[in-house]
C-alpha positions in Angstrom: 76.7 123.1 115.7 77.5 119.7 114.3 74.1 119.5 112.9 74.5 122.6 110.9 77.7 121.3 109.7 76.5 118.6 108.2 74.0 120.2 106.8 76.4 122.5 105.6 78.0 119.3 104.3 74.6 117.9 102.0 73.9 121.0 100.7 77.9 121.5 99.2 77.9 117.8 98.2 74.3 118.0 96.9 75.4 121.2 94.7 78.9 119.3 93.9 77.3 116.1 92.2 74.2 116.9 91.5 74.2 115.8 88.5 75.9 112.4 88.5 73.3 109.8 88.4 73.3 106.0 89.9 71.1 105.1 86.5 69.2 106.2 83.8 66.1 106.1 86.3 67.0 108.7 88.4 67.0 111.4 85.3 63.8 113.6 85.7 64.1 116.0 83.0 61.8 115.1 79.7 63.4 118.3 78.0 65.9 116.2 74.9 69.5 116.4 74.8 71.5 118.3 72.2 74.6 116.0 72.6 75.1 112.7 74.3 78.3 111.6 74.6 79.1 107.8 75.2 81.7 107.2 77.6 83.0 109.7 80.4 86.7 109.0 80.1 89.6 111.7 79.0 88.3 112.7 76.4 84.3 112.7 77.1 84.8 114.5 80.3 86.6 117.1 78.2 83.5 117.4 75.7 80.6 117.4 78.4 82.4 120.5 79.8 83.2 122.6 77.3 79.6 122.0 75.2 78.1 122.7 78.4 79.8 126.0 78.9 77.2 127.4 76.4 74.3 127.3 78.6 72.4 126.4 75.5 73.7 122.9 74.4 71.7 120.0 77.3 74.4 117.4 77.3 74.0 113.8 78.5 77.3 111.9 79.5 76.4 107.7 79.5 79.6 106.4 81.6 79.5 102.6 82.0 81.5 102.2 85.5 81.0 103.4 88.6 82.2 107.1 90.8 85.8 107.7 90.7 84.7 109.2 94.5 86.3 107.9 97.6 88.5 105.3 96.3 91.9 105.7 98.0 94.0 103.7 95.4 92.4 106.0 92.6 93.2 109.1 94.6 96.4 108.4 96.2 99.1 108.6 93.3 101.7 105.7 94.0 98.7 103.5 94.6 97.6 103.2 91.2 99.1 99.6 90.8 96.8 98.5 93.9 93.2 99.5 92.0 90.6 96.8 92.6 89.3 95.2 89.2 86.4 97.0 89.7 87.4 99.9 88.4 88.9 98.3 85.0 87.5 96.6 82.0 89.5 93.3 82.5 90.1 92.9 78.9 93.1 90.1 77.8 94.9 90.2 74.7 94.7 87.3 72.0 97.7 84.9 72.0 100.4 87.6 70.2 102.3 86.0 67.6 105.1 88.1 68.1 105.7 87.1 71.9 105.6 83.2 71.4 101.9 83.2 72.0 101.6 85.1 75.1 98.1 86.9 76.2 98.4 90.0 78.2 96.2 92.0 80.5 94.8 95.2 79.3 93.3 97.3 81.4 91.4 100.0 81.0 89.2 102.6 82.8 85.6 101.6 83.9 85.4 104.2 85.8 84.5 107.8 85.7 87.3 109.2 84.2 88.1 106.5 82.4 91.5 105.1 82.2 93.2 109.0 83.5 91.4 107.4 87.0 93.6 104.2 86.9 96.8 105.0 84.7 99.9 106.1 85.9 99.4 109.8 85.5 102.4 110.0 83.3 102.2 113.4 81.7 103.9 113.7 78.2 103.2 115.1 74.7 104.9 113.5 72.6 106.9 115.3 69.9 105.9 118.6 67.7 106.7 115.8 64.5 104.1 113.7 65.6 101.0 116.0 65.2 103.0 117.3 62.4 102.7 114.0 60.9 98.5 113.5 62.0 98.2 117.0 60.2 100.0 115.5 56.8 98.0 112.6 56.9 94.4 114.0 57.7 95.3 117.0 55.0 94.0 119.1 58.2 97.5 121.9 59.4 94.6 122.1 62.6 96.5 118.9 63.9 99.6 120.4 63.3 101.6 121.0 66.6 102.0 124.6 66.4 97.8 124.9 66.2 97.4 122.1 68.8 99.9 123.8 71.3 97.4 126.2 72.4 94.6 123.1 73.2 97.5 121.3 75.0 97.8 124.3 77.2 94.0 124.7 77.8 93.8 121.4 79.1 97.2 122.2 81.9 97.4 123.8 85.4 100.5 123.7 86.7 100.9 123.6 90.0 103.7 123.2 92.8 104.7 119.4 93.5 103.6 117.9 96.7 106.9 118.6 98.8 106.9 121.8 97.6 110.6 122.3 96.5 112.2 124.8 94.1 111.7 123.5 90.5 113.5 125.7 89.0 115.6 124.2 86.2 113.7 121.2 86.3 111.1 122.8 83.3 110.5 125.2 80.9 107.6 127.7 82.2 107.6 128.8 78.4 105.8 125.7 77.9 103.2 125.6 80.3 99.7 126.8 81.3 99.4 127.6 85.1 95.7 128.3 84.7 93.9 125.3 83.0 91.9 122.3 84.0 94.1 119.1 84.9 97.1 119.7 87.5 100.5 118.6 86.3 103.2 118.7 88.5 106.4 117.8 88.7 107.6 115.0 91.7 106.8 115.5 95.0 109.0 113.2 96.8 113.1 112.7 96.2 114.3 110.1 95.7 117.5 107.6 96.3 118.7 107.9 92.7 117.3 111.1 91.6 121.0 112.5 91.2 122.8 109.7 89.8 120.1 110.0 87.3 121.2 113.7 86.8 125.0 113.1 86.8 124.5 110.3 83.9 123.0 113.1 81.7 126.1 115.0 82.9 128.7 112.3 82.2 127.0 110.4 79.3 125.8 114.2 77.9 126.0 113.0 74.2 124.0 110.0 74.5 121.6 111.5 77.3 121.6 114.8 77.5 119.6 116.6 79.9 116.7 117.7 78.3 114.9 121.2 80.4 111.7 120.2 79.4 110.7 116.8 77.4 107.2 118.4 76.6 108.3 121.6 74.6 107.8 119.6 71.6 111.4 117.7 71.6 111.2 114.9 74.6 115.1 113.8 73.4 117.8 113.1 76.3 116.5 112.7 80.1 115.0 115.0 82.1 112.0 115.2 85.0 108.8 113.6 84.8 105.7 115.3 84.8 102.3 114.3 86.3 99.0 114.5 86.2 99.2 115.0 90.3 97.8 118.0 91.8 98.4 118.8 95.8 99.4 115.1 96.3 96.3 113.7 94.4 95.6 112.0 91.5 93.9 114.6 88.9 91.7 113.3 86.1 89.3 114.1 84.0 86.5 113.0 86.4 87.8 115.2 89.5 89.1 118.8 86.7 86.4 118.4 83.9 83.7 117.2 86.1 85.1 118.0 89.2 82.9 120.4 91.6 83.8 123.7 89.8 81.3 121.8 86.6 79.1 119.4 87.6 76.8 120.8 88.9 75.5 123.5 85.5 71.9 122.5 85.0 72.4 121.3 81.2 74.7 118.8 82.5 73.9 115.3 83.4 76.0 112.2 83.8 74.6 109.0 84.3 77.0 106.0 85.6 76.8 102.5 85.5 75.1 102.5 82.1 76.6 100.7 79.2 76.6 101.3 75.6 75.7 98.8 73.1 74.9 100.6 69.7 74.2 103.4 67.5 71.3 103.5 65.8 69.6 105.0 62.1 67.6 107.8 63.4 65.2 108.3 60.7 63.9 106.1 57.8 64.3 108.8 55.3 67.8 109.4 56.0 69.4 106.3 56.1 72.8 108.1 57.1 71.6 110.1 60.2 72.8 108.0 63.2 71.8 110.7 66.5 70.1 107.7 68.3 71.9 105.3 71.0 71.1 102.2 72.3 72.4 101.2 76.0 71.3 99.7 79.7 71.7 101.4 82.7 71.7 100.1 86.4 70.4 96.9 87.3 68.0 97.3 85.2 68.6 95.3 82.0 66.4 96.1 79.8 67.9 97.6 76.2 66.5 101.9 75.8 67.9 104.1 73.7 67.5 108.0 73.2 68.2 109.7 70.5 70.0 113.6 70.2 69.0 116.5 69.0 72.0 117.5 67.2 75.3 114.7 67.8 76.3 111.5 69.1 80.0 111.5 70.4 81.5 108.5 70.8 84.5 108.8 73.8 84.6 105.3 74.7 88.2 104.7 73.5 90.5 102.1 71.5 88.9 99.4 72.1 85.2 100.6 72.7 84.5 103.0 70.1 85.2 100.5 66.9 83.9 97.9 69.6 80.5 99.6 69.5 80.4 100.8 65.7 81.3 97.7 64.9 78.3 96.1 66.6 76.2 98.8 64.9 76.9 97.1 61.6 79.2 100.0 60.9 82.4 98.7 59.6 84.3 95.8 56.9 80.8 94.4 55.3 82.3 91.1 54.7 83.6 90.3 58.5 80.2 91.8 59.8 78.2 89.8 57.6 80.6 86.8 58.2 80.3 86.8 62.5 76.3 87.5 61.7 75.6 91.1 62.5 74.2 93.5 59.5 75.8 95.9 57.9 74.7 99.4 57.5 78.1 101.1 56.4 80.7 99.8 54.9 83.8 101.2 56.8 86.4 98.5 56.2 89.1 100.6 58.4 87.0 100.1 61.7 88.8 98.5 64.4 92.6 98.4 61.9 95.6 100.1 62.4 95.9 99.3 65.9 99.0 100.8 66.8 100.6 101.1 70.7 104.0 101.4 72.7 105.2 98.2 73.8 107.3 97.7 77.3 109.8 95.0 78.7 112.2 95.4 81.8 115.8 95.1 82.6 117.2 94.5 86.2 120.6 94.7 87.9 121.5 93.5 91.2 123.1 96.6 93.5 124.9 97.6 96.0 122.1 100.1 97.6 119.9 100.4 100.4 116.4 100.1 99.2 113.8 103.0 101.1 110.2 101.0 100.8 108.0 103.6 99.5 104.5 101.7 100.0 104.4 101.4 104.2 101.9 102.5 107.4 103.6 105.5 107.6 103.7 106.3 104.6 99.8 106.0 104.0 99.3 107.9 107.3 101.3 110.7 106.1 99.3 111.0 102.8 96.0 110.9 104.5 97.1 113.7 107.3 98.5 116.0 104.4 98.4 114.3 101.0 102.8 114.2 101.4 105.3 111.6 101.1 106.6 109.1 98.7 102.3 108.3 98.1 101.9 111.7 96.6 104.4 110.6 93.6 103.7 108.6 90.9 106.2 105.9 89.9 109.3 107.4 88.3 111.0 110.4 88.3 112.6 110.7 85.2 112.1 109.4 81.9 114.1 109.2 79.3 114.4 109.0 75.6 116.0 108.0 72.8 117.2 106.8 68.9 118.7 104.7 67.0 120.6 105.4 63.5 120.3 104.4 60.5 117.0 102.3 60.7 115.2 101.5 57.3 112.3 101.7 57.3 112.0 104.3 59.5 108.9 104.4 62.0 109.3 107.6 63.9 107.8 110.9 62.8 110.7 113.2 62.1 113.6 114.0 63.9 113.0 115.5 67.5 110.9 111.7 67.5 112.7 108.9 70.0 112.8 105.6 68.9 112.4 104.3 72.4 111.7 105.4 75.9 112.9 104.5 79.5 111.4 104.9 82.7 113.9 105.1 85.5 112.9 104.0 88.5 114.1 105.6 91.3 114.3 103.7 94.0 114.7 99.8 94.2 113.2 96.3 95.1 114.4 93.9 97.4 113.8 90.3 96.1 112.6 87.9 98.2 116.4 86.3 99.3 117.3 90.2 100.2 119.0 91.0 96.9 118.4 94.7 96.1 118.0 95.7 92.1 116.8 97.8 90.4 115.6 98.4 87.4 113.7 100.2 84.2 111.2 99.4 81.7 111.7 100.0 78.1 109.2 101.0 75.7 109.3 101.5 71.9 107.6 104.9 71.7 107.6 104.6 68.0 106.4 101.5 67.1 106.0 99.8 63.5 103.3 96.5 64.2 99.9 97.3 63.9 96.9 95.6 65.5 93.0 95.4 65.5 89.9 95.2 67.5 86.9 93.0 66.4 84.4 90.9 67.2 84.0 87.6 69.1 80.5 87.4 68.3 77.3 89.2 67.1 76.3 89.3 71.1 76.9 93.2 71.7 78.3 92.8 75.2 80.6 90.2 74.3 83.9 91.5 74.8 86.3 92.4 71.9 89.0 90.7 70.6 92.2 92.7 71.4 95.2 91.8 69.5 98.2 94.7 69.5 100.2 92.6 67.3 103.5 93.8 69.4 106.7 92.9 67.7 105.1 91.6 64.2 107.6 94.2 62.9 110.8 93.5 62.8 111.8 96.7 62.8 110.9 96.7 66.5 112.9 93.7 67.7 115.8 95.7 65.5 115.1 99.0 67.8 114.5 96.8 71.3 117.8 95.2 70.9 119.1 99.0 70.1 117.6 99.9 73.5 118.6 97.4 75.6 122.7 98.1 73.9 122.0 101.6 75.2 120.4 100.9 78.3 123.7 98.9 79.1 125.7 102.1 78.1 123.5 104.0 80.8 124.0 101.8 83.2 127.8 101.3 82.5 128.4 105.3 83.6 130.9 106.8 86.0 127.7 107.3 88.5 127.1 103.8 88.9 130.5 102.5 89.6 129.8 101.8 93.0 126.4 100.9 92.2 125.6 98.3 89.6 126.3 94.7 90.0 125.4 92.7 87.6 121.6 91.7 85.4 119.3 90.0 87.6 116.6 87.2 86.0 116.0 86.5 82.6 118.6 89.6 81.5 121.2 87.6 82.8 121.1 85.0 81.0 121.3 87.3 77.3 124.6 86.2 76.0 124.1 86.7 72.1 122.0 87.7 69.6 120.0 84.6 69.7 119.0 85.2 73.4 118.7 88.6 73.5 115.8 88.2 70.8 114.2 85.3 72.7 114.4 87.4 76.0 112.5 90.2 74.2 110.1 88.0 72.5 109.2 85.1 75.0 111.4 84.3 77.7 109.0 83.0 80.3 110.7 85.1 83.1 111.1 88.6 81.3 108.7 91.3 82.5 106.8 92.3 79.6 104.1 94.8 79.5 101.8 96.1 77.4 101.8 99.9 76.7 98.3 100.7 77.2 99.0 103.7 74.5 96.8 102.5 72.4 95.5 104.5 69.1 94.1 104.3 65.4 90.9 102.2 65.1 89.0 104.9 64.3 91.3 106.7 62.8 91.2 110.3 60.8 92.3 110.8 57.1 91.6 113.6 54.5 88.0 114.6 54.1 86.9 111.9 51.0 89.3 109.8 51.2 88.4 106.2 51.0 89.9 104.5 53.7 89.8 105.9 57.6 87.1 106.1 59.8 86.5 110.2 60.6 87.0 112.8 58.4 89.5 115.5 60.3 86.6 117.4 61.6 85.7 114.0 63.4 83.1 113.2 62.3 82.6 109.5 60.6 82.5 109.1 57.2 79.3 108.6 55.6 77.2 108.9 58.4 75.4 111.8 59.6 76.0 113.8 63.2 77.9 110.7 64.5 81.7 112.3 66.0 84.3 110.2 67.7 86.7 111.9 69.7 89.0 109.7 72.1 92.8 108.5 71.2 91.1 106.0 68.3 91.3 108.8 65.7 95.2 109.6 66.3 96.3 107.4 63.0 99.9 107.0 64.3 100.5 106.7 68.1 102.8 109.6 69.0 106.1 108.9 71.0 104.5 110.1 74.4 102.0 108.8 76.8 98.8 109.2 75.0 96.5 111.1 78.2 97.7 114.6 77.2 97.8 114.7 73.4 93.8 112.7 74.3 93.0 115.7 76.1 94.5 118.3 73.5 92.2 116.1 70.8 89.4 116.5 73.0 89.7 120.1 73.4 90.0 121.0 69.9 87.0 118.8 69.3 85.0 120.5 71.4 85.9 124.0 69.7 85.1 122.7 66.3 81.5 121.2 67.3 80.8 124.8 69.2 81.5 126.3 65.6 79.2 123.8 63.9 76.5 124.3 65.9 76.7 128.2 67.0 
């Protein structure tokens, strides 16, 4: 019996993954590809499965990291912080001007999945005014948020949170797909400030009001988070796009460990037709490439999709020419207009009993059931808010916050017993803009990452505007018996002058990069001269070369960027079926 069990066993997981490949090697077929797609993150996953769905398009996935498969930090949700470096790009930030010089890590996904296999499944849209304001500036009303509603909800399945409680009035079902790919849920575990959370949207209703639902297009006031967590397990795009339900379609295959360097002129008569990609795979480090039949899709993010048209040649002439690669289109808006959320925390000492979420038993209960304070992410509520009278203004109309705050619902202890707590603030609308370029003409060098947080001052003007309101928060009839006093470098704000060197550089502030980031590759109206994809996606003077990952969002919306990526993706994938059908 245990035999045919396990035989039983091979023959599923054979079926289940057939078509995920160790290397380049191990493809057999000779048949050409009508689509490759570089990079099997959020939004590549996305693509390989719905091109795939006609049994007519042979896609090829390259995916430079390893399986998403097995790894308990990746599948357990409030593990996420614990992922081994493996499973992440590594990359470090340039000295940022705006933070005294500091560097930060930025991690990203090298993994199948990409970065929704090591993020903190955070699950928001952002505002309707933010793809309001992607559809005025690509001239495209396809961006618009009442035509990308119905590719947000493609993308969702809602499903029950771990614990299984009632959830009613903690969303808006009018809002939500129960049916789709990803699982969203709200939390699965209570806990110890969930309420008092609750009751300061009660008390403090005309600075935080509860909000139903922060993703029916108006995230304004506080309300519950949502998550992409599905049965007490992490859900991304490598276990609901190419999860066992897809992978296994015979015009489907996806080959790991390989890593993109170029893309390539495909024919010396056409000098703008650029189907062909250059990469290694495996161990193996010899440089192939292949070229497509009909596309190249470029889903390797941020940072990796201007990293790798860059290296093509494709890009500012000048700063090609000057770092000594060639250029073979001039696209001076390649790797500009970085733009991301940037975070920084505030602590109080309290008078509360901290729970410790991250035990033995805690772990054991996961991995009998997938329950427990492991099957939740790291907050519970989020919320969000403005700031008057700010000129100039960078949010995009207004149902848009100016800043964000993750409440954390249950405490640390410091190491002399002190409990705190704490939240981390993020300016969901921010005003500096960044870039990505090269450190060398060597093609696997890595980039050079600079976010240029806090370069605008209109920033620093809305992070002192938060922190003021985070003290209102805090100052509430719920926390009477709660809040102490600030803990660490907060404590030691006493003016203006402090406050701004505690946001900008105090060596013992928390201060985090957002990891939102958009807008190196960035869409504007068909023709126009500056940009880097027309709003159909596809780049500007080149031929059958498409990016679609978070890089072409021109503005980063107020939300967590994994769902609108996924929305992007799925309308991408509907507009290449129409070219090619």
């Amino acid at each position: 019996m245990n035999s045919i069990r396990l035989l039983t066993f091979l023959t599923v997981l054979h079926a289940a993954y057939g078509a995920i490949h160790q290397s380049f090697n191990a493809i057999t077929s000779e048949s050409p590809y009508d689509f490759i797609v570089a990079g099997g993150g959020t939004a590549g996953s996305v693509i390989a499965n719905r091109l795939t769905e006609n049994p007519n398009f042979k896609v090829l996935v390259l995916e430079a990291g390893p399986s998403n498969e097995g790894v308990l930090d990746i599948e357990a949700p409030h593990l996420f912080l614990n992922i081994s470096s493996t499973y992440d790009w590594n990359f470090t930030t340039v000295p940022q001007v705006g933070l005294n010089g500091l560097s930060l890590p930025y991690p990203r996904g090298y993994v199948l999945g990409g970065s929704s296999s090591i993020n903190g499944q955070v699950y928001t849209r952002g505002s309707s005014d933010d793809y309001d304001r992607w559809a005025a500036i690509s001239g495209d009303e396809g961006w618009s948020w009442n035509r990308m509603l119905p590719f947000i909800l493609r993308n969702e399945k809602l499903t029950s949170p771990a614990d299984g409680h009632s959830t009613a009035g903690q969303f808006d079902p009018a809002f939500h797909n129960f049916t789709g790919i990803t699982s969203v849920s709200l939390p699965g575990f209570p806990r110890t400030l969930d309420d008092v959370f609750i009751q300061t949207s009660k008390d403090l209703k005309d600075e935080f009001p509860y909000n139903l639902d922060m993703n029916d297009g108006n995230p304004l006031g506080l309300g519950w988070l949502q998550s992409t967590i599905g049965n007490g397990t992490r859900s991304s795009a490598a276990t609901s796009y190419l999860g066992p339900r897809f992978i296994h379609r015979p015009n489907l295959d996806v080959v790991l460990n390989t890593v993109v360097s170029r893309v390539l002129r495909s024919s010396h008569r056409n000098k703008d037709d650029f189907r062909t990609i250059e990469f290694k795979s495996g161990e193996d480090q010899t440089l192939r490439t292949i070229t497509a039949k009909k596309e190249i899709i470029l889903s390797l993010g941020t940072i990796g999709t201007p990293h790798i048209l860059l290296n093509s040649g494709i890009g500012d002439e000048k700063e090609l020419e000057n770092i000594g690669v060639q250029s073979v289109l001039h696209l001076p808006s390649v790797g500009k207009n970085f733009s991301d959320h940037y975070y920084f925390d505030l602590t109080w000492l309290v008078n509360l009993t901290i729970v410790p979420e991250n035990t033995p038993e805690a772990l054991n209960q996961w991995l009998a059931n997938r329950t427990g304070p492991l099957a939740n992410g790291f907050v519970n509520h989020i919320a969000w808010g403005r700031v008057p009278n700010i000129n100039p203004d960078p949010v995009a109309g207004p149902h848009t916050p100016h800043y964000e705050f993750l409440l954390y619902g249950n405490g640390v202890v410091l190491p002399t017993g002190e409990p705190t707590i704490h939240i981390s603030i993020g300016l969901s609308s921010a005003a500096s803009r960044g870039s990505v370029s090269l450190k060398s003409n060597n093609t696997f060098d890595t980039p050079l990452i600079d976010p240029g947080y806090l370069t605008a001052d209109t920033d620093v003007l809305i992070a002192k505007e938060a922190i003021s309101s985070a003290k209102r928060f805090f100052a509430g009839p719920a926390w009477k018996d709660i809040i102490l006093r600030p803990q660490g470098a907060f404590a030691n704000v006493t003016d203006d002058q402090t406050l701004e060197q505690f946001i900008r550089n105090d060596p013992y502030a928390v201060r985090l990069p957002g990891l939102h980031a958009v807008g190196t590759a960035a869409m504007s109206p068909k023709g126009a001269p500056y940009g880097v994809v027309d709003p159909d996606l596809l780049v500007k003077g080149a031929m059958r070369l498409r990016i679609v990952d978070a890089s072409i969002m021109p503005i980063v919306p107020c939300g967590h960027t994994q769902a609108p990526t996924y929305a992007i993706a799925e309308r991408a994938a509907e507009l290449i079926k129409k070219a090619w059908v």
